[in-house]
C-alpha positions in Angstrom: 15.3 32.6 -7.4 11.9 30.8 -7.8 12.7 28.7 -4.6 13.3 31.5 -3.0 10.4 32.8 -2.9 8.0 29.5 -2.1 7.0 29.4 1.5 5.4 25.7 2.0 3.4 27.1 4.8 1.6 29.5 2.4 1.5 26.5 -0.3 -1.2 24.1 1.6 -3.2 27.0 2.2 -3.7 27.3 -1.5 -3.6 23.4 -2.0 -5.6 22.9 0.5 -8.5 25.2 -1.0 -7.9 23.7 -4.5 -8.4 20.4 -3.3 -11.5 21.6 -1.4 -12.7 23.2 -4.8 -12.4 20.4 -6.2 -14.0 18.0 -3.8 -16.7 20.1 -3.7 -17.2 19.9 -7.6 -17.0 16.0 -7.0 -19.0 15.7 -4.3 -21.2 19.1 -3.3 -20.2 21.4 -1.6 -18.9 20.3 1.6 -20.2 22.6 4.3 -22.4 22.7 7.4 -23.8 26.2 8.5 -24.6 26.6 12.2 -26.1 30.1 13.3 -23.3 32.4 12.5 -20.8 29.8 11.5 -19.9 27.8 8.2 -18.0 24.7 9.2 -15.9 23.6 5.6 -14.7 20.4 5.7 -13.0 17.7 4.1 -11.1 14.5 3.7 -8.5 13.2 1.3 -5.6 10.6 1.2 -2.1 12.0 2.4 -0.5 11.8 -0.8 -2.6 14.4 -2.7 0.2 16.9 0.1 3.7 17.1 -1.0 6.6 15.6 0.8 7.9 19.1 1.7 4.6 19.9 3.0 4.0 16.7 4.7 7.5 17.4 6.7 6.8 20.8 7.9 3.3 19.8 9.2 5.0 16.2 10.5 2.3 14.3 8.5 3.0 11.1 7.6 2.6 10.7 3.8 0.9 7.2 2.9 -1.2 5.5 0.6 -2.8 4.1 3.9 -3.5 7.3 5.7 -5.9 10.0 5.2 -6.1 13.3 6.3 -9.1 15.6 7.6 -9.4 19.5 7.7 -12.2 21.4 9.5 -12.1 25.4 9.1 -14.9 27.1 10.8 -15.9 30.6 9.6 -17.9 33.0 11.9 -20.4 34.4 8.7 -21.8 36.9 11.8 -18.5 39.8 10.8 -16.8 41.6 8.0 -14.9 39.1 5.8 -16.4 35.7 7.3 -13.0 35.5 9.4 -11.9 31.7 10.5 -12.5 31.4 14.1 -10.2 29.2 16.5 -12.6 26.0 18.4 -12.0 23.4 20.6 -12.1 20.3 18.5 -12.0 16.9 18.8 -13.4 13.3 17.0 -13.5 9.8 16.6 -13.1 8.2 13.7 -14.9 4.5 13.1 -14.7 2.0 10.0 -17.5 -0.5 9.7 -16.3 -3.1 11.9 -16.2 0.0 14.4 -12.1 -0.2 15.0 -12.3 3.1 16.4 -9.5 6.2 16.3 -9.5 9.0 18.5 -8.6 12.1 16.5 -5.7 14.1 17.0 -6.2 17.7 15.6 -3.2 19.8 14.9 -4.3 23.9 14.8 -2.4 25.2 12.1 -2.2 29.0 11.7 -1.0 31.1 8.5 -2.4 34.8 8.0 -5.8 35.3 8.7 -6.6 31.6 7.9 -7.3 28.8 10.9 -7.7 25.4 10.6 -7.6 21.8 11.9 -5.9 18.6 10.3 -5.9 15.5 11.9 -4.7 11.9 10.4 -7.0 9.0 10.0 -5.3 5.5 8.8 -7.2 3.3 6.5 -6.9 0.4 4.7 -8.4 -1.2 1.2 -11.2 1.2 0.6 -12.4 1.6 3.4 -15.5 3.9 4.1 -14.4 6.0 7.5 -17.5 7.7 9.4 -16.1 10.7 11.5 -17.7 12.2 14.3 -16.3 15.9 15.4 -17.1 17.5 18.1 -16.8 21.4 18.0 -17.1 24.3 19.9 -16.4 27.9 20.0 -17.3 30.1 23.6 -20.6 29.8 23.9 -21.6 30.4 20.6 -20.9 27.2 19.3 -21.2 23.8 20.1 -22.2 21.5 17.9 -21.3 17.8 16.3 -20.5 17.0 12.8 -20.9 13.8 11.1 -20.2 12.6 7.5 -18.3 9.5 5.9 -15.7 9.6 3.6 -14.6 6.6 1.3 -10.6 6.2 1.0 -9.2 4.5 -1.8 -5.8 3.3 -1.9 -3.3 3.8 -4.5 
């Protein structure tokens, strides 16, 4: 009956914010405010997702590859609703083996946002660099480095 009732669709929403709870206890909040928009995000190995998330979302589960989410919130109306951008990134390790990002949308409810795979090898610092923009409201870059660790 319990089965039943789990949606994994509805699951990484919540794991997804747990992990981002506890990321930002770790490591500050991780956040950038432009104008009227809060951009939240984050970057983690692929195995802290479940297989059975992994397979709906077709994300490959691997000590070796790392995933990045980016929500933007529009802090301007009622409720701070998620907002859907054009996004894209590059991804560079320091011997600057760069990755273009490939950002999947992914949609559940109210809530919007953006995962995109990032392989890495024996921790290995990644610097990412996201480009995003929302009508002309927003368009801005974000930058920040993540450290991946493998297990």
């Amino acid at each position: 009956m319990l089965k039943s009732l789990f949606n994994p669709r509805h699951f990484i929403t919540g794991l997804l914010l747990s992990l981002a709870c506890i990321a930002s206890v770790a490591n500050a909040e991780q956040k950038q405010q432009v104008g009227n928009f809060d951009i939240h995000y984050m970057a983690l190995s692929s195995t802290f997702i479940t297989p059975e998330i992994a397979k709906t979302y077709g994300i490959e589960r691997s000590g070796y590859n790392g995933l990045v989410n980016i929500t933007v919130l529009n802090t301007n109306l009622d409720g701070n609703p998620a907002v859907a951008v054009e996004i894209s990134g590059i991804a560079n390790n320091l011997i600057d083996a760069r990755i273009t990002l490939d950002f999947k949308e992914i949609r559940e409810g109210d809530a919007i946002y953006y995962i995109a795979e990032v392989p890495f090898r024996d921790d290995q610092e990644v610097n990412f660099d996201i480009a995003i923009k929302y009508a002309n409201q927003l368009n801005t870059s974000l930058k920040f480095k993540q450290k991946f660790y493998v297990e």
